[in-house]
FIKE-120514 format. One record per residue (C-alpha): residue number from 1; residue in one letter; z, y, x; chain. Coordinates in steps of 0.2 Angstrom, whole numbers. Example, Ala and Ser with C-alpha at 12.3 -4.5 7.8 and 13.67 -1.06 7.14 Angstrom:
BEGIN
+-----+---+-------+-------+-------+---+
:   k : r :     w :     v :     u : c :
+-----+---+-------+-------+-------+---+
:   1 : A :    39 :   -22 :    62 : A :
:   2 : S :    36 :    -5 :    68 : A :
+-----+---+-------+-------+-------+---+
//
This chain:
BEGIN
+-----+---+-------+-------+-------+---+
:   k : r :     w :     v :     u : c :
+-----+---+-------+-------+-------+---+
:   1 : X :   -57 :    56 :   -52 : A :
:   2 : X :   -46 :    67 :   -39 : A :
:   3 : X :   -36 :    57 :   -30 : A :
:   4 : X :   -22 :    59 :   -18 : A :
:   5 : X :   -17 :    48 :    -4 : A :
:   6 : X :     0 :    47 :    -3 : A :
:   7 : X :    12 :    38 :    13 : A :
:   8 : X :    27 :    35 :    11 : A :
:   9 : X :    39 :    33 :    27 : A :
:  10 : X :    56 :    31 :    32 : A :
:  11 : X :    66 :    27 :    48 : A :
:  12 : X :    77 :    13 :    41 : A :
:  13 : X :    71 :    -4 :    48 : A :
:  14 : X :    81 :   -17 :    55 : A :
:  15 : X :    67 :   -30 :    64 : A :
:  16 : X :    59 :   -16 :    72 : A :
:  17 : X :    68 :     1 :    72 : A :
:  18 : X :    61 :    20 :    73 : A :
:  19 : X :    45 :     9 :    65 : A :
:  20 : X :    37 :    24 :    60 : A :
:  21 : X :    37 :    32 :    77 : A :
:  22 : X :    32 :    17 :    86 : A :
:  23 : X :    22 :    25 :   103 : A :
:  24 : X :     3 :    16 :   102 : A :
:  25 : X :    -5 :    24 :   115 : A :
:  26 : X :     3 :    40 :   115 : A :
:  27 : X :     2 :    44 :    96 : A :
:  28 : X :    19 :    38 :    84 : A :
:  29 : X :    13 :    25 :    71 : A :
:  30 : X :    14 :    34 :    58 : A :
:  31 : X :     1 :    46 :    63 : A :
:  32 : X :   -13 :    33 :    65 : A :
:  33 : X :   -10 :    28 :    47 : A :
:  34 : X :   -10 :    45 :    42 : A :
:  35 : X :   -26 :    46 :    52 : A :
:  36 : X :   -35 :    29 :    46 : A :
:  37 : X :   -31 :    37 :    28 : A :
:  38 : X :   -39 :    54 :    32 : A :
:  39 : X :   -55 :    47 :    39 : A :
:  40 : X :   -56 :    38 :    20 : A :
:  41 : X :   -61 :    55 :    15 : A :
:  42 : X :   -55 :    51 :    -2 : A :
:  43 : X :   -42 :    67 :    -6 : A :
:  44 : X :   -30 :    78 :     1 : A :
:  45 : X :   -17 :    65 :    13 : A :
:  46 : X :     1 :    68 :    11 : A :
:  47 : X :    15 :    60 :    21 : A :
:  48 : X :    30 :    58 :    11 : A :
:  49 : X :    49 :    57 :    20 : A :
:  50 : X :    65 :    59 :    22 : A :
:  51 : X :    64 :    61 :    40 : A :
:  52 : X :    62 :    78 :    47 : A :
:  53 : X :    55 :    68 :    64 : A :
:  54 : X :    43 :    59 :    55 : A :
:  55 : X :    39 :    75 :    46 : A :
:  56 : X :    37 :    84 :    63 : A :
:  57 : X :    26 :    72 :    70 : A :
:  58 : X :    17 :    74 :    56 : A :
:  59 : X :    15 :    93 :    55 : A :
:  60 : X :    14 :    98 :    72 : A :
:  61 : X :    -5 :    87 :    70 : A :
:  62 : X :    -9 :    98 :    57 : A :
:  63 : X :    -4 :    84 :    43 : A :
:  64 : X :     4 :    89 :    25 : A :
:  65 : X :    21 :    83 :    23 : A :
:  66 : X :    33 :    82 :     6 : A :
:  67 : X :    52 :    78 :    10 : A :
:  68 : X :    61 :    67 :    -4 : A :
:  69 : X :    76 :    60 :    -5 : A :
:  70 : X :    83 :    46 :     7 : A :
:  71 : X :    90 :    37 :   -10 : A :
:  72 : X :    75 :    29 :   -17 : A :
:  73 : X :    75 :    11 :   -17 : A :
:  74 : X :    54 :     9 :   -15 : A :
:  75 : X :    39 :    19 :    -7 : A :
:  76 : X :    33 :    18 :   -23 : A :
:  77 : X :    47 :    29 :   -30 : A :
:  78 : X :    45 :    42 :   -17 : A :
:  79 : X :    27 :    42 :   -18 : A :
:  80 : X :    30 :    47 :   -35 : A :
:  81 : X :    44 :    62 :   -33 : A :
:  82 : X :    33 :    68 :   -19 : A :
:  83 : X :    17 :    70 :   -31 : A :
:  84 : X :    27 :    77 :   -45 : A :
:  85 : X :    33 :    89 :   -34 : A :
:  86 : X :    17 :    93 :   -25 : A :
:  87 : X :     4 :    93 :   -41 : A :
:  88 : X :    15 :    96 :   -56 : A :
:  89 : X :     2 :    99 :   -68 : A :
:  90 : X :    -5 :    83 :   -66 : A :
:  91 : X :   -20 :    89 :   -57 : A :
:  92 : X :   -23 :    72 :   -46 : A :
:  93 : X :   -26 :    59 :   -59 : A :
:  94 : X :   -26 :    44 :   -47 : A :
:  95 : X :    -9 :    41 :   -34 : A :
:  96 : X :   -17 :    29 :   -18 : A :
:  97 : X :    -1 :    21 :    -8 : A :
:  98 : X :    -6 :    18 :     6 : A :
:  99 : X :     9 :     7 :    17 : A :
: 100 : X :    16 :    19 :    33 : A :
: 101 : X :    15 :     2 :    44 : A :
: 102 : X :    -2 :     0 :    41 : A :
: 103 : X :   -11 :     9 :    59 : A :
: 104 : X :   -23 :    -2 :    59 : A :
: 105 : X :   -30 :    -3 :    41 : A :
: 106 : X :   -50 :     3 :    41 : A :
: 107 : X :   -54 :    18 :    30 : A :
: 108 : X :   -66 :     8 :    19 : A :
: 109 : X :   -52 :    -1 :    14 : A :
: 110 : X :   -42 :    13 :     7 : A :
: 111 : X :   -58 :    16 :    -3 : A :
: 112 : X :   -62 :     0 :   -11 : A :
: 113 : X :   -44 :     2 :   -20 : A :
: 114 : X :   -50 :    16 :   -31 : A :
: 115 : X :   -66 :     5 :   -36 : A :
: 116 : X :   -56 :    -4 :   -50 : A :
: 117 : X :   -50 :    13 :   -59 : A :
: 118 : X :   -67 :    18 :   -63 : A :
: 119 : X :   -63 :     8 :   -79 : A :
: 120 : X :   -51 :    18 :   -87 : A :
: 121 : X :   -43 :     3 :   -97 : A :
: 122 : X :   -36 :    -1 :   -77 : A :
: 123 : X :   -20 :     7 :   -75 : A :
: 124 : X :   -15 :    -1 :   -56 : A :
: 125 : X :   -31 :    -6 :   -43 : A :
: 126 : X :   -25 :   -16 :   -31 : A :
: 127 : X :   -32 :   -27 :   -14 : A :
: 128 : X :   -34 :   -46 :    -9 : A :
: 129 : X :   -43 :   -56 :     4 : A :
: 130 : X :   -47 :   -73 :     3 : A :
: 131 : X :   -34 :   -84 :    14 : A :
: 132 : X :   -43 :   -92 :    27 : A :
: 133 : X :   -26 :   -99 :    38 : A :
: 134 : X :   -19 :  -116 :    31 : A :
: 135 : X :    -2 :  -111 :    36 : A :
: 136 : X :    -2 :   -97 :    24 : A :
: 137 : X :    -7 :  -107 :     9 : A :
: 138 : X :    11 :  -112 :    10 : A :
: 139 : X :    21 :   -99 :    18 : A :
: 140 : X :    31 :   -88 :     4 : A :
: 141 : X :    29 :   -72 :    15 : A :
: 142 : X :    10 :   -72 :    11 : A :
: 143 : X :    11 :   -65 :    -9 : A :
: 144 : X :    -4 :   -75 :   -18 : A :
: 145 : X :   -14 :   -65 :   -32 : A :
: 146 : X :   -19 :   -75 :   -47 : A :
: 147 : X :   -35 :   -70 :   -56 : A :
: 148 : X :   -47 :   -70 :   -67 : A :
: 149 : X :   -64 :   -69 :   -60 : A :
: 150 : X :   -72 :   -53 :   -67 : A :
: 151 : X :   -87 :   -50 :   -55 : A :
: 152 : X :   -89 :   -56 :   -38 : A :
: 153 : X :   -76 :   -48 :   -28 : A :
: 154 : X :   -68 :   -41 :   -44 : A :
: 155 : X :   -54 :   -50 :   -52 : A :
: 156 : X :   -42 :   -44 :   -66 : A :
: 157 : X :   -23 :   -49 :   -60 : A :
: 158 : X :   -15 :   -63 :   -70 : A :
: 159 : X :     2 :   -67 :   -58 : A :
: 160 : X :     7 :   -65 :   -40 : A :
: 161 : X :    20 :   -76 :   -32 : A :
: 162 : X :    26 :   -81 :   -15 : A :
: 163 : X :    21 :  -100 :   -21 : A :
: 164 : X :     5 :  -107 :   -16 : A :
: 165 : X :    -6 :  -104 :   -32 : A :
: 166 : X :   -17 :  -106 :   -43 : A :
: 167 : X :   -17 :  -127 :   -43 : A :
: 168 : X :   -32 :  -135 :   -39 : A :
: 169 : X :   -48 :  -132 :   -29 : A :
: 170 : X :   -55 :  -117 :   -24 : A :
: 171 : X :   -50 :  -100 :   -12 : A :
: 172 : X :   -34 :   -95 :   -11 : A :
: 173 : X :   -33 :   -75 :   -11 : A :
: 174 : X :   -19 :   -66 :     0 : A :
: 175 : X :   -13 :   -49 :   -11 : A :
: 176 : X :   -13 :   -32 :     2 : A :
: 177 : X :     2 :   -19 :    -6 : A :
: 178 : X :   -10 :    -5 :    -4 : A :
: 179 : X :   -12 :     3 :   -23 : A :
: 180 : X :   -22 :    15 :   -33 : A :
: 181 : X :   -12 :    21 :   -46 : A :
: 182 : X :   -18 :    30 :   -64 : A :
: 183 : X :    -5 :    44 :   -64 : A :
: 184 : X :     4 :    41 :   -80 : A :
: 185 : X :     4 :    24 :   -73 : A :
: 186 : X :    13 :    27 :   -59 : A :
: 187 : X :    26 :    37 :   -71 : A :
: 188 : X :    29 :    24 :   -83 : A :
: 189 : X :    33 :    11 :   -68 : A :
: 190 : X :    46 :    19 :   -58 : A :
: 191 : X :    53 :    23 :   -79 : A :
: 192 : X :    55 :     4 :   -81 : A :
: 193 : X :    70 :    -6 :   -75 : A :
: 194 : X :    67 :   -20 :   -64 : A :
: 195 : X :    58 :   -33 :   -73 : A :
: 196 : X :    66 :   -53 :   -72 : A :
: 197 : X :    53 :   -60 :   -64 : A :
: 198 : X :    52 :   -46 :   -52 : A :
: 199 : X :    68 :   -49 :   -47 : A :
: 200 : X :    67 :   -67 :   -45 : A :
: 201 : X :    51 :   -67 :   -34 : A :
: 202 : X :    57 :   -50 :   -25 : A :
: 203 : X :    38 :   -42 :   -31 : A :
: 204 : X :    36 :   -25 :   -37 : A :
: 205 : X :    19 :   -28 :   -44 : A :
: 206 : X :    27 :   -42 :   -56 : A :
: 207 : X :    37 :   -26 :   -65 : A :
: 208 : X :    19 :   -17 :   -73 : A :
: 209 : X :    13 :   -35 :   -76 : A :
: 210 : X :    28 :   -38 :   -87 : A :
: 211 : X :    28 :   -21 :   -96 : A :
: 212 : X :    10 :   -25 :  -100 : A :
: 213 : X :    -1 :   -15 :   -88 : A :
: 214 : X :   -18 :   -20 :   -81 : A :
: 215 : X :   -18 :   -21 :   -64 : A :
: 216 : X :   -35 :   -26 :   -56 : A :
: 217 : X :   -43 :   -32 :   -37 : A :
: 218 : X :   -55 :   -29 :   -25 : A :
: 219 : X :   -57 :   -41 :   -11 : A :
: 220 : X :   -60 :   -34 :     6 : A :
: 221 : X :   -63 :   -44 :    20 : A :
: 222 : X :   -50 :   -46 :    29 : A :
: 223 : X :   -30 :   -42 :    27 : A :
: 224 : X :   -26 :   -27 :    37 : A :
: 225 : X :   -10 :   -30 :    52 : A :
: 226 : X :     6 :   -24 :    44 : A :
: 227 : X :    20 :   -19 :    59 : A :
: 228 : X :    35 :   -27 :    57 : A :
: 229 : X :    40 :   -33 :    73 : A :
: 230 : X :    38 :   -31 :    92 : A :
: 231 : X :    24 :   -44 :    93 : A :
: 232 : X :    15 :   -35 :    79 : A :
: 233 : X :    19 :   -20 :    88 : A :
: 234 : X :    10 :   -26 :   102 : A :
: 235 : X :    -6 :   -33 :    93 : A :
: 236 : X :    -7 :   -16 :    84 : A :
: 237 : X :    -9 :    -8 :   102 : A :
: 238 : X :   -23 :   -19 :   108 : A :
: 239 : X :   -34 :   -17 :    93 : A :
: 240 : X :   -32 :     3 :    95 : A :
: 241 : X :   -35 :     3 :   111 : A :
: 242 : X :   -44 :    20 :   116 : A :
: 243 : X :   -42 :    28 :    97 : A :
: 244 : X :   -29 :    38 :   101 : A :
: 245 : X :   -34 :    57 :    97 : A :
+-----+---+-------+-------+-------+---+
//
């Protein structure tokens, strides 16, 4: 494969604003996750945005940058206008989303989501860890991923929902929204119209379920600290303490 890693950005956020250029330790947040996704050495890392700050903070560190339009309404449509635009011909075959709130994420975590497209009957690879946290059995802001077991660590993607599933005994396993897209993949999806169940469970994923696409998961170890609010902020912080640079 030739992958490209691919972050999409904006300023918009209402619990914790100017996220992207959140200060940890001297270094806007977005940085570090461009950063954490260069040290995956997987492909050329772009930082896609409609911000001309995020784009400078970017670019002044010597990062690639796409702008795109401040209209879209997902990362994953602006990951996909900023490939088309940057690689035309289709040379990347493989599109990885990395989230722009993710500073903490380790790089062997970005790789293990192109595992899964070595199959080339996969069209979307995915990430899960196993919950470990009662609490979040239960709590609809933890998206559970429903699987068939296809190899230790390997599963193929049946459902996620917000409800605590599957029924029964056994692990739980927590979905990460970090994914590796098969390019025509990732045209097809932005092509479709929200799908019902998407909708009614406010999941992305659900769409390429519903139109059919196979969408598998490799479980990583643990579920990497998405920045949403001060507190998270804060956390993010203490675990990078001394990386800055």
């Amino acid at each position: 494969m030739n992958p490209i890693v691919v972050i999409p950005a904006r300023m918009a956020a209402t619990r914790l604003p100017d996220k992207p250029m959140a200060d940890i330790h001297g270094e806007p947040m977005i940085v570090h996750v461009w950063r954490r996704a260069q040290e995956a050495e997987i492909g050329q890392v772009v930082v896609a945005t409609d911000s001309e700050v995020i784009a400078d903070a970017i670019a002044r560190r010597g990062g690639r940058v796409q702008m795109t339009r401040a209209d879209h309404p997902s990362g994953t449509d602006r990951v996909h206008e900023a490939v088309s635009v940057l690689d035309p011909t289709g040379a990347h075959d493989a599109v990885v989303n990395v989230q722009g709130d993710l500073p903490t994420i380790a790089p062997a975590t970005i790789r293990a989501a192109l595992v899964p497209l070595m199959d080339p009957a996969v069209d979307v690879a995915t990430l899960v860890a196993e919950i470990v946290r009662e609490e979040e059995r239960t709590a609809p802001q933890v998206v559970k991923m429903v699987g068939s077991v296809l190899a230790p660590g390997r599963f193929r993607c049946l459902y996620f929902t917000r409800a605590t599933a599957p029924w029964g005994e056994g692990p739980l396993w927590h979905h990460i929204g970090l994914y590796a897209w098969r390019r025509a993949a990732l045209a097809r999806f932005v092509a479709l119209p929200p799908s019902g169940l998407e909708q009614r469970e406010k999941l992305e994923q659900l769409r390429a379920l519903e139109a059919g696409m196979r969408i598998e998961a490799i479980a990583v170890d643990a579920v990497p600290l998405g920045v949403d609010t001060p507190e998270d902020l804060a956390r993010a912080r203490e675990i990078l303490s001394g990386r800055a640079g």
